[in-house]
N, CA, C and O atoms as a GROMACS GRO file, in nm:
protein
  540
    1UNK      N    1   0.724  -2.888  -0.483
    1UNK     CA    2   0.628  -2.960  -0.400
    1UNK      C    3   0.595  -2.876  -0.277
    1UNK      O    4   0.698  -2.829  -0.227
    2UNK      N    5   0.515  -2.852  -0.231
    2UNK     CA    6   0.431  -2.816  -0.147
    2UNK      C    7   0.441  -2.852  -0.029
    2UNK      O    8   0.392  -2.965  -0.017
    3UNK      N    9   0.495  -2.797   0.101
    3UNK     CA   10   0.487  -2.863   0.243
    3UNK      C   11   0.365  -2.952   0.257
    3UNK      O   12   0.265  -2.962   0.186
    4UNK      N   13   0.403  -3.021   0.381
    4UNK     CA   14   0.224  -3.068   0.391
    4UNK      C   15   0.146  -2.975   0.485
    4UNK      O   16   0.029  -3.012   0.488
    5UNK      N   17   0.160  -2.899   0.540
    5UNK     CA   18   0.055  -2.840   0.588
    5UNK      C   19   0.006  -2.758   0.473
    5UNK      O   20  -0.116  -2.773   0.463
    6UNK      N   21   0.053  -2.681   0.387
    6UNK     CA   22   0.016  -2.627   0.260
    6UNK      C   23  -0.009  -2.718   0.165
    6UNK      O   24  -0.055  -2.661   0.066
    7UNK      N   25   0.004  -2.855   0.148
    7UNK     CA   26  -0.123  -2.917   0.108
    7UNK      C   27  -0.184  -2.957   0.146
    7UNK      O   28  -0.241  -3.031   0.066
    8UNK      N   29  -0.252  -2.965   0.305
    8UNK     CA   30  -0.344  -3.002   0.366
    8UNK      C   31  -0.439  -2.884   0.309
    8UNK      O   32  -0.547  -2.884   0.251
    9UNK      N   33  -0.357  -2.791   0.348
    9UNK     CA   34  -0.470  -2.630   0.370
    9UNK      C   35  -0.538  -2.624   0.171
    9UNK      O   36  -0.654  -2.596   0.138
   10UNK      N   37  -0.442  -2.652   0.091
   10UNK     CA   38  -0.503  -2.688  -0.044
   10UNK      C   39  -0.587  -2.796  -0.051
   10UNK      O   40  -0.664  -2.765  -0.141
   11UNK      N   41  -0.618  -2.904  -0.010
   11UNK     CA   42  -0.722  -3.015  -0.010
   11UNK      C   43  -0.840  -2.963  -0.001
   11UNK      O   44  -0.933  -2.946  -0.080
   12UNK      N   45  -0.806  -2.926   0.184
   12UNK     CA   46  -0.926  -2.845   0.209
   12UNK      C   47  -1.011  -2.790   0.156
   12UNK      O   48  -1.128  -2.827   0.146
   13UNK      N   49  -0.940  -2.648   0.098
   13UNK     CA   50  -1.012  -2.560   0.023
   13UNK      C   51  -1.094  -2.619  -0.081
   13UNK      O   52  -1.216  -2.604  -0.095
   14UNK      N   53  -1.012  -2.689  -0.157
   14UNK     CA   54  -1.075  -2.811  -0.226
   14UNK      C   55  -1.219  -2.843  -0.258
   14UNK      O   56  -1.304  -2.811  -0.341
   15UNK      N   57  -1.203  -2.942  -0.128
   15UNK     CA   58  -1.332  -3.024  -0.082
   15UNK      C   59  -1.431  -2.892  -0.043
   15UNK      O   60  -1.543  -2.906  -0.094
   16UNK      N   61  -1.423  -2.827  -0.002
   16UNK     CA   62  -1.499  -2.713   0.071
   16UNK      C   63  -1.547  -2.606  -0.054
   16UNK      O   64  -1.648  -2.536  -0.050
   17UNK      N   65  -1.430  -2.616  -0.184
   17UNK     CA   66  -1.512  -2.546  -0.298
   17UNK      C   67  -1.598  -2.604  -0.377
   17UNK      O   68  -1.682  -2.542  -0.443
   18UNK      N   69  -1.581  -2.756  -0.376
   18UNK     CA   70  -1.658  -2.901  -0.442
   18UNK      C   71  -1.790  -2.908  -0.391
   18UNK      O   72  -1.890  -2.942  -0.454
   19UNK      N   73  -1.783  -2.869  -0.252
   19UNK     CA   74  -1.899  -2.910  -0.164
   19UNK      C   75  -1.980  -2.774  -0.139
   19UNK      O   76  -2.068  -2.766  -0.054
   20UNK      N   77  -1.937  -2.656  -0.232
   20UNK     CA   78  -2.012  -2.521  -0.237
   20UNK      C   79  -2.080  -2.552  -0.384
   20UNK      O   80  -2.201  -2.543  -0.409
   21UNK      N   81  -2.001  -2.582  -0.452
   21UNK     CA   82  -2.053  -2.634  -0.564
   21UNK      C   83  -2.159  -2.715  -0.641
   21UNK      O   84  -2.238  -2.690  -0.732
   22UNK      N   85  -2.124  -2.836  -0.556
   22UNK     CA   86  -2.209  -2.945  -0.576
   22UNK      C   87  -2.374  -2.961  -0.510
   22UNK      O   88  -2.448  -3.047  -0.558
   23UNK      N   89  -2.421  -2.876  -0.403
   23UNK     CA   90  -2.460  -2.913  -0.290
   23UNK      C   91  -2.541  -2.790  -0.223
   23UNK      O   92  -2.451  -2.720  -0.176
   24UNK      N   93  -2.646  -2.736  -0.198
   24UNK     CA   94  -2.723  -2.652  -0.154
   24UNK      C   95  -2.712  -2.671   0.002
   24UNK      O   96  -2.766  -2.577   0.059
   25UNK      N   97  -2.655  -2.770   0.092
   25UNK     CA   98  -2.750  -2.807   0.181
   25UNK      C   99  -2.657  -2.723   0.232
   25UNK      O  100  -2.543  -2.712   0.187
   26UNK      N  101  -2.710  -2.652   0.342
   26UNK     CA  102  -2.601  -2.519   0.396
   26UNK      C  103  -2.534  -2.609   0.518
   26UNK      O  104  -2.413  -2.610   0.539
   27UNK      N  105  -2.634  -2.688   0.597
   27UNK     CA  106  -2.586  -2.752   0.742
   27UNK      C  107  -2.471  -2.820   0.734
   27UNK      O  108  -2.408  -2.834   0.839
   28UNK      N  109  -2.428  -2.866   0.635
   28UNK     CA  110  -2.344  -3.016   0.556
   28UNK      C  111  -2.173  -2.903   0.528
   28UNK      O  112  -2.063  -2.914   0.582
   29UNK      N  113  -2.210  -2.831   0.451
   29UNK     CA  114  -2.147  -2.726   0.403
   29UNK      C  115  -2.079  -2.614   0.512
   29UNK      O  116  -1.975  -2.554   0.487
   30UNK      N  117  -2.160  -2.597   0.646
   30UNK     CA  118  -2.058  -2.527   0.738
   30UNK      C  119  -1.999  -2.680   0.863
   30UNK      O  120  -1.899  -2.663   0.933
   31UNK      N  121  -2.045  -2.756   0.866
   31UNK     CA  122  -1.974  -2.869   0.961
   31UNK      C  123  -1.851  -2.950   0.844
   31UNK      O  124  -1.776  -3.041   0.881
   32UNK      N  125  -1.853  -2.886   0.682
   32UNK     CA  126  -1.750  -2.977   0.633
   32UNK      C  127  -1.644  -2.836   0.698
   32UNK      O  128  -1.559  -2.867   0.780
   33UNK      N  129  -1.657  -2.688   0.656
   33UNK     CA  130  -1.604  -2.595   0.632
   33UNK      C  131  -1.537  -2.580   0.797
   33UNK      O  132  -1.422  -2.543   0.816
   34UNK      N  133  -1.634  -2.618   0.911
   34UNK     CA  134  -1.570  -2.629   1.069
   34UNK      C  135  -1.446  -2.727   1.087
   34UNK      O  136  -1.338  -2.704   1.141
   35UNK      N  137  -1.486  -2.820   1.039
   35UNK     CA  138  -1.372  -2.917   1.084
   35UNK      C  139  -1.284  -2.936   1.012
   35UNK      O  140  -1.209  -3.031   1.035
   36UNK      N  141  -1.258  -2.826   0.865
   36UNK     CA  142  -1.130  -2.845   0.784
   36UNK      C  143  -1.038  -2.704   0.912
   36UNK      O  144  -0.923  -2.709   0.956
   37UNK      N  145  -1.143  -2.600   0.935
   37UNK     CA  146  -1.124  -2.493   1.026
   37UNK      C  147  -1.038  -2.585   1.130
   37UNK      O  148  -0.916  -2.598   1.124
   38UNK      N  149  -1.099  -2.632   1.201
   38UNK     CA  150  -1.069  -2.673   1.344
   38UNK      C  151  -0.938  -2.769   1.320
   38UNK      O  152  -0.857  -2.774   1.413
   39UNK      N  153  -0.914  -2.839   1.212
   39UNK     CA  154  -0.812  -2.927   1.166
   39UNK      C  155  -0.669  -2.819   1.170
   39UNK      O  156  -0.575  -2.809   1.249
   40UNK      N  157  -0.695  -2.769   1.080
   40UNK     CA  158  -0.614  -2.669   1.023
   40UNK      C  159  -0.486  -2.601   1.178
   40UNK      O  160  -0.369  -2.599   1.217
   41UNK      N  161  -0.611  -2.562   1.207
   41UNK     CA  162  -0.560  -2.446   1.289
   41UNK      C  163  -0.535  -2.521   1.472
   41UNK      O  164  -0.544  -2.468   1.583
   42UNK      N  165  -0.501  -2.670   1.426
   42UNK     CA  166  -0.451  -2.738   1.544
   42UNK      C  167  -0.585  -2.715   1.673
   42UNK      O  168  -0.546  -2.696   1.788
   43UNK      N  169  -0.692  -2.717   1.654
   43UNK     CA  170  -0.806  -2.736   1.748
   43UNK      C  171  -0.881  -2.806   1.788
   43UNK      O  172  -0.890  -2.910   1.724
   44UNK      N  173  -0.977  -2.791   1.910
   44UNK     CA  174  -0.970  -2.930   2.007
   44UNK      C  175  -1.148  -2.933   1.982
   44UNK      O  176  -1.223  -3.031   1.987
   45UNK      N  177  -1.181  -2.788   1.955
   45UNK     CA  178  -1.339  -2.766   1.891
   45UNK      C  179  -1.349  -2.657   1.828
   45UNK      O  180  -1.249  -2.589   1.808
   46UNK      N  181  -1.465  -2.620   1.788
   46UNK     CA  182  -1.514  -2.525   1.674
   46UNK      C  183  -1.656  -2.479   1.676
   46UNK      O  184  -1.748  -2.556   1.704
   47UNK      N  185  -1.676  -2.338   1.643
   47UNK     CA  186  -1.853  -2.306   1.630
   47UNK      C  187  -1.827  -2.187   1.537
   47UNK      O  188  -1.735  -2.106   1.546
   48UNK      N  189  -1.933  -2.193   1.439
   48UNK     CA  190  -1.968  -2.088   1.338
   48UNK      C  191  -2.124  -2.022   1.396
   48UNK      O  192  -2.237  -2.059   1.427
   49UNK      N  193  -2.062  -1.931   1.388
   49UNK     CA  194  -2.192  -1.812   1.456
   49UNK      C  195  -2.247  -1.722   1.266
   49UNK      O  196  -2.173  -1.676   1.180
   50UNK      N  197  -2.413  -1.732   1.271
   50UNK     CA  198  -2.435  -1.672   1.113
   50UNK      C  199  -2.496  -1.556   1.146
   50UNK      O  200  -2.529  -1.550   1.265
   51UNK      N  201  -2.527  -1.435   1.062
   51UNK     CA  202  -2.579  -1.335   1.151
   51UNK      C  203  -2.722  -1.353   1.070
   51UNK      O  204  -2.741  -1.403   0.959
   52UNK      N  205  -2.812  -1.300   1.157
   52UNK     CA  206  -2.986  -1.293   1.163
   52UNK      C  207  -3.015  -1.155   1.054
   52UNK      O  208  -2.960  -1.047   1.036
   53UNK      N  209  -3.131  -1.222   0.997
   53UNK     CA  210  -3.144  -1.059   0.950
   53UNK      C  211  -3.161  -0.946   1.039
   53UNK      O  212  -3.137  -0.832   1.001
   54UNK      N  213  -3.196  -0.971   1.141
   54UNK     CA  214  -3.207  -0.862   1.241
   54UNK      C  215  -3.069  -0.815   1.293
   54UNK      O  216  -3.059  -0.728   1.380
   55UNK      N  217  -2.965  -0.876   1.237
   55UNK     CA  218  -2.789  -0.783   1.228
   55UNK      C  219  -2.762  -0.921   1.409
   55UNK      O  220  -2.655  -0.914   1.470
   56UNK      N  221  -2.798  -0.953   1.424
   56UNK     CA  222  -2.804  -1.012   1.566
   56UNK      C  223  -2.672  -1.202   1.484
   56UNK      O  224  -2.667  -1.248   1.371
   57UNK      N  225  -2.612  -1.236   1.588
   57UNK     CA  226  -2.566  -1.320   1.536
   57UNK      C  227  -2.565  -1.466   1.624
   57UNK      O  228  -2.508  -1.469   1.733
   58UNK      N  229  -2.638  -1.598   1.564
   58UNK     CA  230  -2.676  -1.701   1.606
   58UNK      C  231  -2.592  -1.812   1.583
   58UNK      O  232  -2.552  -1.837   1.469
   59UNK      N  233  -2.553  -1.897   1.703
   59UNK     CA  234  -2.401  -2.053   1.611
   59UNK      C  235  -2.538  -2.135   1.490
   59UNK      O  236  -2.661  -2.129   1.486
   60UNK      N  237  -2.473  -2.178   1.440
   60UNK     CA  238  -2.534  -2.296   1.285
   60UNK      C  239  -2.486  -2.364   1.293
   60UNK      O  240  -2.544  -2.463   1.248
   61UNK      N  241  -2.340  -2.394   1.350
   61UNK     CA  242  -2.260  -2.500   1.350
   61UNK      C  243  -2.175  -2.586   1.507
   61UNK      O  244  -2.143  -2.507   1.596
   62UNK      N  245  -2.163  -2.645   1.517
   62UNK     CA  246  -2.045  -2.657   1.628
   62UNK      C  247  -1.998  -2.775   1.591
   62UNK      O  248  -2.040  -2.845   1.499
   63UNK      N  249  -1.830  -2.818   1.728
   63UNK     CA  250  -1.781  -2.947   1.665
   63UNK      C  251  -1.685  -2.965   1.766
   63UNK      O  252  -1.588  -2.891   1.748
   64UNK      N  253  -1.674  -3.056   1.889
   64UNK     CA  254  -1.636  -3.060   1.995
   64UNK      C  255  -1.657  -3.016   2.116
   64UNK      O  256  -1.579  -3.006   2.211
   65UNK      N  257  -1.809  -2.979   2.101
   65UNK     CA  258  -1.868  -2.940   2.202
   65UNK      C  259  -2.002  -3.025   2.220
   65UNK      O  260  -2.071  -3.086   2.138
   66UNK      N  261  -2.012  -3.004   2.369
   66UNK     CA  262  -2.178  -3.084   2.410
   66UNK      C  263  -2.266  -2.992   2.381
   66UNK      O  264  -2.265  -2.881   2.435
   67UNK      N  265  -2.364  -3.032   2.278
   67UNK     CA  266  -2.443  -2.969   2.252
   67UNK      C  267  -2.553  -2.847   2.291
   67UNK      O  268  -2.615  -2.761   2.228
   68UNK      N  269  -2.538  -2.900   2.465
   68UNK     CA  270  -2.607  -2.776   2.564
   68UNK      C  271  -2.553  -2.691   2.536
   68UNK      O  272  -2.620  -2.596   2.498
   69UNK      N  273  -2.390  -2.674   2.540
   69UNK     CA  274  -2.304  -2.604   2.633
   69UNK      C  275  -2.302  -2.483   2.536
   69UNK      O  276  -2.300  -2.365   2.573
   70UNK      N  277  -2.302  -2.528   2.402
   70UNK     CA  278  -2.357  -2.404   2.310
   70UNK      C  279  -2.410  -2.271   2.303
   70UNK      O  280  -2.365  -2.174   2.242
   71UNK      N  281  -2.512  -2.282   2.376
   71UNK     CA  282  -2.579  -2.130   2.420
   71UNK      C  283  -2.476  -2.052   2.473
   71UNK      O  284  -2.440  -1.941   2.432
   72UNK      N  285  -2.422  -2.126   2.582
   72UNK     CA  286  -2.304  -2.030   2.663
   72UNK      C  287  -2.169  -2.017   2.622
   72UNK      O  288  -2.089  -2.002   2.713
   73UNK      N  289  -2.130  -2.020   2.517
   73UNK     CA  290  -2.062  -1.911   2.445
   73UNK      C  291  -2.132  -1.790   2.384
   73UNK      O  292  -2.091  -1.735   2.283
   74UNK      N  293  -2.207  -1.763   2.431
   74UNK     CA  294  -2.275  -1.650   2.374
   74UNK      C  295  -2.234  -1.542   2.364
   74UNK      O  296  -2.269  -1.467   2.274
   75UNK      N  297  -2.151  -1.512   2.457
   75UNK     CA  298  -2.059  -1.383   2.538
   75UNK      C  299  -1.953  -1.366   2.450
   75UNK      O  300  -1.901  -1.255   2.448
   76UNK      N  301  -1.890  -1.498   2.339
   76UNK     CA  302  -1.811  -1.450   2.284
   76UNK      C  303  -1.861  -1.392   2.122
   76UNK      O  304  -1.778  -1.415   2.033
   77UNK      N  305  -1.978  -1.327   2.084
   77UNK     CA  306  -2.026  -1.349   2.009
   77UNK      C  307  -2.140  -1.191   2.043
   77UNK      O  308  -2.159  -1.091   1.974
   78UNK      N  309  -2.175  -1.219   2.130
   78UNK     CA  310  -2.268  -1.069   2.185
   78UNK      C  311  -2.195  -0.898   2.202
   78UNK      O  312  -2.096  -0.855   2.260
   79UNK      N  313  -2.278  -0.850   2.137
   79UNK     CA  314  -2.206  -0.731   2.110
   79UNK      C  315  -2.070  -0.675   1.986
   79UNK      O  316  -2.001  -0.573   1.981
   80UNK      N  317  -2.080  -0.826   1.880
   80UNK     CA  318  -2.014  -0.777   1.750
   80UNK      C  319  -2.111  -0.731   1.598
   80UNK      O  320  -2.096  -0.764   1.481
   81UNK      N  321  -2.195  -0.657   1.657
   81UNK     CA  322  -2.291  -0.607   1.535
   81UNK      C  323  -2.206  -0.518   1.464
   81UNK      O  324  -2.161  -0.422   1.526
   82UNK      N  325  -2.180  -0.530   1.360
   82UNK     CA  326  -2.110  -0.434   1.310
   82UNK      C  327  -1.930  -0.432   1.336
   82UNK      O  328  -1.846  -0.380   1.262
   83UNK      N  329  -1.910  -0.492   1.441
   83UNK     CA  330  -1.754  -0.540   1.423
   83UNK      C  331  -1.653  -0.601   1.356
   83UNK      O  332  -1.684  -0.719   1.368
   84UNK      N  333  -1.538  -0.598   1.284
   84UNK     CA  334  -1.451  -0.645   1.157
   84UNK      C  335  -1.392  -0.721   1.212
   84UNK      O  336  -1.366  -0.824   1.150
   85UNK      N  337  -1.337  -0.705   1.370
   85UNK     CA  338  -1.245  -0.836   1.422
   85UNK      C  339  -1.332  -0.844   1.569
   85UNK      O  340  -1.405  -0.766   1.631
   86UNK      N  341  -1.278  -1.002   1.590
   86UNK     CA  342  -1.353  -1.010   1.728
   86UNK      C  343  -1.250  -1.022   1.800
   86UNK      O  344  -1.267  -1.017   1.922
   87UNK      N  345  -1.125  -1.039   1.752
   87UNK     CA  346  -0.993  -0.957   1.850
   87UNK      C  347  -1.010  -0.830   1.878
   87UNK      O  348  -1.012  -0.809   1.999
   88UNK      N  349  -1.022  -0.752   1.821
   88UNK     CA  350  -1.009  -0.577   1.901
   88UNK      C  351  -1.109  -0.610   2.040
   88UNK      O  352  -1.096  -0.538   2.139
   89UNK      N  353  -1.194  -0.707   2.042
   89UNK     CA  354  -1.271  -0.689   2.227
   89UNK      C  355  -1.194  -0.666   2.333
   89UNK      O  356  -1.205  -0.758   2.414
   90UNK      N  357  -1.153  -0.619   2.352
   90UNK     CA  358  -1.069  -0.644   2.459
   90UNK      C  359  -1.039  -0.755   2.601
   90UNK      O  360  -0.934  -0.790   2.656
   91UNK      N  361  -1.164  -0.782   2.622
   91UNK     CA  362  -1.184  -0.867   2.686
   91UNK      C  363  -1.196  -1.045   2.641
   91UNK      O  364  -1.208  -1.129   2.730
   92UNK      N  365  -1.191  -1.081   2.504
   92UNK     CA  366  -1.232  -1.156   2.457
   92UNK      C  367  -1.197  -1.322   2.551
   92UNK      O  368  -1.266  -1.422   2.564
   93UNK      N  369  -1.052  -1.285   2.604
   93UNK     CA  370  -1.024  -1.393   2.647
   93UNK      C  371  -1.100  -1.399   2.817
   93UNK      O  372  -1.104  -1.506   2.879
   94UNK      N  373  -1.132  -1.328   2.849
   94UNK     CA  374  -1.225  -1.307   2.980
   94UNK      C  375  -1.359  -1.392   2.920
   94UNK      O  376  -1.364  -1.507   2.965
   95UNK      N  377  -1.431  -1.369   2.859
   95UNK     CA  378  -1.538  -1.417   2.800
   95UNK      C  379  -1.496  -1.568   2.767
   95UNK      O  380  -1.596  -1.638   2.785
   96UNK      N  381  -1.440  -1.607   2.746
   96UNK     CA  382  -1.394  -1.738   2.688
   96UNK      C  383  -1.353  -1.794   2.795
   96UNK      O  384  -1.385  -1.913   2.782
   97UNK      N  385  -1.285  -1.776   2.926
   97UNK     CA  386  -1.302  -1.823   3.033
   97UNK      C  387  -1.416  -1.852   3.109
   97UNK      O  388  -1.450  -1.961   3.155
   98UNK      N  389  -1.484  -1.718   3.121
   98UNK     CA  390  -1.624  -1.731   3.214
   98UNK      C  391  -1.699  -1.868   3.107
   98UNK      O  392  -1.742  -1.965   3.170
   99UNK      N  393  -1.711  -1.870   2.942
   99UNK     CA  394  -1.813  -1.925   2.875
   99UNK      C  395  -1.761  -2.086   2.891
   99UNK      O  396  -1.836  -2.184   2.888
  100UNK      N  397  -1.615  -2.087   2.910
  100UNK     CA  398  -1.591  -2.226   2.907
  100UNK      C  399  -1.598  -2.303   3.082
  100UNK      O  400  -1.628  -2.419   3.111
  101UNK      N  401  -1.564  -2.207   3.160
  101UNK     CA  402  -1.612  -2.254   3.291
  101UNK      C  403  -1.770  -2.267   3.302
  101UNK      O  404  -1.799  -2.351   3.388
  102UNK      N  405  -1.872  -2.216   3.246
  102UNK     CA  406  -2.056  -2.249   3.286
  102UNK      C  407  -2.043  -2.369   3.210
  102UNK      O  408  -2.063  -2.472   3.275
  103UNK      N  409  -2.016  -2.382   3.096
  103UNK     CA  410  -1.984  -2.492   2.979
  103UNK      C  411  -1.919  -2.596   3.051
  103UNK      O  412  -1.961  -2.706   3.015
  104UNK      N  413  -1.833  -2.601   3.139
  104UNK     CA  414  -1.807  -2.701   3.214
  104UNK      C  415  -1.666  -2.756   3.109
  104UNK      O  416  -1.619  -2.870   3.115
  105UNK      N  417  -1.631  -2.677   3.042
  105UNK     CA  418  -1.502  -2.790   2.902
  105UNK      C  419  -1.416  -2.678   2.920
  105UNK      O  420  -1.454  -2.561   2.921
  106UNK      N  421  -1.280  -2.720   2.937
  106UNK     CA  422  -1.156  -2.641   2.938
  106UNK      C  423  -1.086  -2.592   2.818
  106UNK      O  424  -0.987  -2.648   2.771
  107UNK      N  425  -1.144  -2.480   2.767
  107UNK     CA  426  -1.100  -2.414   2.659
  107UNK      C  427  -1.003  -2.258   2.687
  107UNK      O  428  -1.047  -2.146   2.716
  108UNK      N  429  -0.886  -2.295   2.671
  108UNK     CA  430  -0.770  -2.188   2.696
  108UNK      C  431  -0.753  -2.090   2.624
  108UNK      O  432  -0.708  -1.986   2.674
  109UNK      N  433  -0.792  -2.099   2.458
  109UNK     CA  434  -0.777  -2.012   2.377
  109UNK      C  435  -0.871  -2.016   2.257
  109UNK      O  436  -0.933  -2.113   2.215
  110UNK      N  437  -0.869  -1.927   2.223
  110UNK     CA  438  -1.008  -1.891   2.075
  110UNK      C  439  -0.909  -1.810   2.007
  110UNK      O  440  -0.829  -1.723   2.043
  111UNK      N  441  -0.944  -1.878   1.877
  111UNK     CA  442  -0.943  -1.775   1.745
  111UNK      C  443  -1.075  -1.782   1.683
  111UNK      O  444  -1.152  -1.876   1.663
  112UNK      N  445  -1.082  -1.613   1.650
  112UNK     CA  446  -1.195  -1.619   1.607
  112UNK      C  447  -1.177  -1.531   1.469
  112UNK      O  448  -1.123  -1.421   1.459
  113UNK      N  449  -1.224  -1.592   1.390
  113UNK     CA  450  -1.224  -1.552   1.237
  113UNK      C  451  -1.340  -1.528   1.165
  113UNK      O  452  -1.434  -1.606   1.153
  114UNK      N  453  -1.326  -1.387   1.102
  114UNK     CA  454  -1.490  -1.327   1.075
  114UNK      C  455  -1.491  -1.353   0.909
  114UNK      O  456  -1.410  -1.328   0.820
  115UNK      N  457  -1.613  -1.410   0.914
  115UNK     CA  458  -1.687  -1.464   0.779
  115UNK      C  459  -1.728  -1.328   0.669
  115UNK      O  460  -1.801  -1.233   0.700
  116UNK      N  461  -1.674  -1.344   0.563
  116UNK     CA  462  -1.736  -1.227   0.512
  116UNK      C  463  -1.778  -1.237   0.314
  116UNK      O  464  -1.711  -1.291   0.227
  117UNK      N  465  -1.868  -1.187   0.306
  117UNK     CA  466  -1.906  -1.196   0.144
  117UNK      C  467  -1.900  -1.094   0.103
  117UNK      O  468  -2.003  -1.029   0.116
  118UNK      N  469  -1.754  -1.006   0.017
  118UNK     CA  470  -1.764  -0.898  -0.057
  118UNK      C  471  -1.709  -0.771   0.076
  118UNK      O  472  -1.612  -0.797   0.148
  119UNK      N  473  -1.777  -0.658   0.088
  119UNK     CA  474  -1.745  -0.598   0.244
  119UNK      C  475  -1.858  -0.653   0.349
  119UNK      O  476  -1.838  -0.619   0.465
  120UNK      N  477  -1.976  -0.735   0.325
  120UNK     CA  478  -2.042  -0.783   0.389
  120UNK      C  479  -2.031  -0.865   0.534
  120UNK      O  480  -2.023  -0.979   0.488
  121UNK      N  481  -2.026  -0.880   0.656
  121UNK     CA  482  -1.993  -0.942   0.741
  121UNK      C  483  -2.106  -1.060   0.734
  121UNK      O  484  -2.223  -1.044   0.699
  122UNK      N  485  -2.057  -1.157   0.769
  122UNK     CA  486  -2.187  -1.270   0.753
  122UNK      C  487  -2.182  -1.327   0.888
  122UNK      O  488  -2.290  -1.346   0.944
  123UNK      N  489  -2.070  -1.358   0.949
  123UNK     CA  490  -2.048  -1.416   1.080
  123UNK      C  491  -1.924  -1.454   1.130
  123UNK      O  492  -1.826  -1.402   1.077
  124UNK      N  493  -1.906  -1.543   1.234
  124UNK     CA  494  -1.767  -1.612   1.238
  124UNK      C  495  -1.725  -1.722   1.285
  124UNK      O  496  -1.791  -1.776   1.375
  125UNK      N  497  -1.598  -1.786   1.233
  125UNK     CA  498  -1.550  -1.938   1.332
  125UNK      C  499  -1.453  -1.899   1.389
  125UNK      O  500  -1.348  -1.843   1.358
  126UNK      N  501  -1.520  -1.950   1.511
  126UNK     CA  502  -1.462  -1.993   1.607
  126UNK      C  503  -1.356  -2.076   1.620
  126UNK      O  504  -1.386  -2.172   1.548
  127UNK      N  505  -1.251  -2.096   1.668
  127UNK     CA  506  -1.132  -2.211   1.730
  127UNK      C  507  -1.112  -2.207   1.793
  127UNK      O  508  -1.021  -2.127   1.815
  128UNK      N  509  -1.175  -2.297   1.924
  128UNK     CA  510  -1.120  -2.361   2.073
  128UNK      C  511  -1.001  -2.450   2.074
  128UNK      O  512  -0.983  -2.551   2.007
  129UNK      N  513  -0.913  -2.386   2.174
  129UNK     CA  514  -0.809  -2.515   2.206
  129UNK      C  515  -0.805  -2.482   2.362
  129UNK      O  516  -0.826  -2.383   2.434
  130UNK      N  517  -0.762  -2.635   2.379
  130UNK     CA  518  -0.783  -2.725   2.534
  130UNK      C  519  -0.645  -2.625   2.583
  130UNK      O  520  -0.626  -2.573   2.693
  131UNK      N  521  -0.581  -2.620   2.493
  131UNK     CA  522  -0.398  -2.555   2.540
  131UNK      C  523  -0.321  -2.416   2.477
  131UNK      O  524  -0.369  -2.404   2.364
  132UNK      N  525  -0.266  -2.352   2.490
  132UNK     CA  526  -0.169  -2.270   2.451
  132UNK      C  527  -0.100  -2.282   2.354
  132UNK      O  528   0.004  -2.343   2.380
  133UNK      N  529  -0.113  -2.237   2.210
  133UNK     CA  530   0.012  -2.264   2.125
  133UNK      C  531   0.089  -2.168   2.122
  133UNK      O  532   0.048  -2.055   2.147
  134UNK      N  533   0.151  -2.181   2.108
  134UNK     CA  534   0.337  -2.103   2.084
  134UNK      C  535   0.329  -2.079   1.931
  134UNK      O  536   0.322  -2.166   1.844
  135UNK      N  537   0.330  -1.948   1.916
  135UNK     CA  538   0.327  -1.863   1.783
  135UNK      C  539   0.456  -1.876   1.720
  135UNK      O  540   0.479  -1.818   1.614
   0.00000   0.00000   0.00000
């Protein structure tokens, strides 16, 4: 038998391969795929950034955030054209301060996890938390 967080994380996948399956509608399909994300990984919100054909990368999704406040994460997201992790920034957690102070919402930490089809980069989710977890 299976812990439960390893069958949570199996459900998930689940529903999220059912709902690739079943279902064209892309909008439906990254807010199911955010909030199994944001579940998962103990988070307080979430945003999927898709990249433009112009290599440029735009959010499609969010999920615990006010809808303004959106734009201004931008900073964590500007300047990964062509980047494999959005950890190597160095600064990343600087950016995530300044974006969550204009944003006005107290977000302490991001993981950010890059989307990819094949070696293709497509984009990434995001994971905001209000707090610090202990690794």
């Amino acid at each position: 038998m299976l812990p439960d967080f390893r069958l949570r994380q199996r459900e998930y996948l689940l529903e999220i391969s059912r709902a690739m399956n079943a279902r064209l509608d892309l909008s439906s399909l990254l807010e199911l795929t955010l909030k199994s994300a944001v579940e998962l990984l103990a988070g307080q919100a979430g945003l999927i950034t898709l990249r433009r054909n112009d290599g440029s990368l735009a959010p499609r999704a969010s999920i615990g955030l006010p809808l303004q406040a959106v734009p201004l994460f931008e900073p964590l997201w500007r300047d990964l054209e062509g980047e494999k992790s959005p950890q190597a920034i160095p600064d990343i957690s600087l950016r995530l301060a300044l974006a969550s102070r204009a944003a006005g919402v107290q977000m302490r930490q991001v993981v950010a996890l890059p989307m990819e089809i094949g070696e293709e980069s497509i984009g990434y989710i995001y994971i905001f938390r209000t707090i610090q977890h202990l690794s």
